[in-house]
Every structure is written in structure tokens, then in C-alpha cells.
DOVO-759503 format. One line per 10 residues: number of its first residue (from 1); their letters; for each residue x, y, z of N, C-alpha, C. Coordinates in steps of 0.1 Angstrom, whole numbers. Each point is the difference from the previous one (the first is absolute). Layout:
BEGIN
NUM	A	X/Y/Z/X/Y/Z/X/Y/Z ~ ...
END
This chain:
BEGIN
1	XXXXXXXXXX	-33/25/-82/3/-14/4/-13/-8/1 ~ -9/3/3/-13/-7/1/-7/1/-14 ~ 2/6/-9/-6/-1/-11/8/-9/-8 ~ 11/-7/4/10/-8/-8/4/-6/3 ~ -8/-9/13/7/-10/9/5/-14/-7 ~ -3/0/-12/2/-15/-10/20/3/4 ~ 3/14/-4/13/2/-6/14/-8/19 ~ -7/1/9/4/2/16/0/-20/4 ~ 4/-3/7/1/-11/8/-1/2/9 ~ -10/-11/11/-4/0/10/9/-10/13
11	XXXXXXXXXX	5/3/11/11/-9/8/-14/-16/-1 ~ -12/1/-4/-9/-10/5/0/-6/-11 ~ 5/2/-19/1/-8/-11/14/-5/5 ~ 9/5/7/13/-10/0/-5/-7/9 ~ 0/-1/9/-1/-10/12/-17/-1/9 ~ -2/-18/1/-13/4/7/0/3/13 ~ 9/3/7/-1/-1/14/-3/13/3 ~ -11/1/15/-6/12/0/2/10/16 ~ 7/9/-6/11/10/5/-7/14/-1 ~ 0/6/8/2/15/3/1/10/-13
21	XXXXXXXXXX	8/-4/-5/7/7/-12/-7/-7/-14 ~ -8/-7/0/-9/-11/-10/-3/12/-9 ~ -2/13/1/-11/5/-7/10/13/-9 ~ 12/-2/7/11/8/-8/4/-1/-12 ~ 4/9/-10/4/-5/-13/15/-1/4 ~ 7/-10/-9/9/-8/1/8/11/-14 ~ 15/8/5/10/8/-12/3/-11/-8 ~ 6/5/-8/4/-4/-10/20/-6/2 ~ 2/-8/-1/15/1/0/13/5/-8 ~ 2/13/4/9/6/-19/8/7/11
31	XXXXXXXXXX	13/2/-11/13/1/6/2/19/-2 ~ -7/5/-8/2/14/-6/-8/10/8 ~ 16/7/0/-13/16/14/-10/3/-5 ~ 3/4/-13/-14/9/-6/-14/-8/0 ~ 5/-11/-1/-14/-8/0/-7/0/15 ~ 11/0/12/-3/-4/9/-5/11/7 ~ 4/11/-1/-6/12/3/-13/4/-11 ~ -4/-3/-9/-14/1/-6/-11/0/-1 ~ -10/2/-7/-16/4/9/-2/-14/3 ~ 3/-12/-8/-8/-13/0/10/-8/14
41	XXXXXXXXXX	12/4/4/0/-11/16/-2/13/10 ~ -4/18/0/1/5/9/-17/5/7 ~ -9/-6/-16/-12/-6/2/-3/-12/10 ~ 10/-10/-3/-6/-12/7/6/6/16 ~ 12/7/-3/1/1/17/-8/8/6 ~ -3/11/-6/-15/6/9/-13/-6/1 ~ -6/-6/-11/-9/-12/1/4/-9/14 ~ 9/-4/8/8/-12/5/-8/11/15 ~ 5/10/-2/7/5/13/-17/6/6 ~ -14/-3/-8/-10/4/2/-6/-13/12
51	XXXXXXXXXX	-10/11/9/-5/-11/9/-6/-9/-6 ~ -3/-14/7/-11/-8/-6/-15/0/-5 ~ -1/13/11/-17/-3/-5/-1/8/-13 ~ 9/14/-8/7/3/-11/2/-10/-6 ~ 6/-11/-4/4/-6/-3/-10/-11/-9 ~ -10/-1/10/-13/-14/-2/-9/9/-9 ~ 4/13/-5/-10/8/0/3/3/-19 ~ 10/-5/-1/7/0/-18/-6/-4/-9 ~ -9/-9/10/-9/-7/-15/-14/9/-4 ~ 0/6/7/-13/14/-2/2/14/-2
61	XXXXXXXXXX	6/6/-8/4/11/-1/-9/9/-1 ~ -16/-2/0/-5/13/6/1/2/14 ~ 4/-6/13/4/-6/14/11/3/4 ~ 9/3/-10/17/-2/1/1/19/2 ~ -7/0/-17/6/15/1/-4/9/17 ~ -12/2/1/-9/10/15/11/-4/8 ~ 1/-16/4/7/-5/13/18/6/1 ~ 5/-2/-13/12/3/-3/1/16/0 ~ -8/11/-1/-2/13/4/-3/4/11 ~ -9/-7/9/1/5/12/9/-10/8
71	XXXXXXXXXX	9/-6/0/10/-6/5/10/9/-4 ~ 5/8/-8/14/6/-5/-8/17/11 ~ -13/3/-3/-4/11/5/6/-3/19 ~ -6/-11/3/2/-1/14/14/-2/1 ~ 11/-9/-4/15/-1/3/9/16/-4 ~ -3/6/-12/5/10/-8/18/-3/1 ~ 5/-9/-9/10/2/0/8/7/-7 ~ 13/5/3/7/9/-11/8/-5/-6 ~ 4/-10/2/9/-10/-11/0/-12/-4 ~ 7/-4/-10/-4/-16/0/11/-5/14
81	XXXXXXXXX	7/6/1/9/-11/11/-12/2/11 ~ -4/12/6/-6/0/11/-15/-11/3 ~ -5/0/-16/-8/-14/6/8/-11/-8 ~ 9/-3/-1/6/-15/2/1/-1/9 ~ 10/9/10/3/0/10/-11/0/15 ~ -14/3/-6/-10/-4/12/-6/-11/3 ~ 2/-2/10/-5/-13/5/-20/-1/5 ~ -10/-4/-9/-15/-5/3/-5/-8/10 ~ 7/-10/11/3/-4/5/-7/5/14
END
């Protein structure tokens, strides 16, 4: 996802107003399961569901990868529901 962020929309190219969620990529709108369940919107939702300082951190990917490793080492989740389902907070 970071190596291809041309392909992604950002909630801050649609609208200027600055929100919480500014830094999130914005799905796509399609009517088809298979699309919808696929790597390209189940990317953006795990991208989404990363804390912010993760997040500010996309544009440096030698920064991304270490931080994004010892973040998964310290949470260790076992599923994708189980970190959708956690709250950073």
C-alpha cells in the first residue's frame, strides 16, 4: 500500500475539512462481494484501522517497516477480526 499510494484516495483529496479520520484512505464504491472482500479494499481497511502515529509514518518506509514490526510483536494478534476488533484508544 505505501509503495502505491498514487493507486488509493485520501478522505483529505475529497474534502478540506480537517477531521480525525483526514489521514484515512477513502474504499472504493462497488456493489460485488468478490471485489469487496479483496486484497485492494481489505488493505485499505487494515491500513484505516492502524494507529496514527502508524499512519504519519507511510510516507517513509524505511520508518514504517521497524515501527510496524515491533507494533504487531508488542499487540501479537491472531486474527484479522481480533485486531479490527481492538480498540488503540
Amino acid at each position: 500500500m505505501v509503495k502505491n499510494k498514487d493507486f488509493y484516495t485520501t478522505n483529505h483529496e475529497i474534502h478540506n475539512i480537517t477531521t480525525k479520520p483526514n489521514t484515512n484512505l477513502r474504499p472504493p464504491v462497488c456493489s460485488l462481494a468478490v471485489f469487496q472482500k479483496g486484497a485492494y479494499n481489505s488493505g485499505i481497511k487494515l491500513f484505516n484501522h492502524l494507529p496514527l502515529e502508524m499512519k504519519s509514518l507511510s510516507n517513509e518506509t524505511k520508518l514504517l517497516k521497524p515501527a510496524l514490526k515491533r507494533f504487531l510483536n508488542l499487540h501479537s494478534f491472531y486474527s484479522v477480526e481480533e485486531y479490527l476488533e481492538y480498540s488503540f484508544n
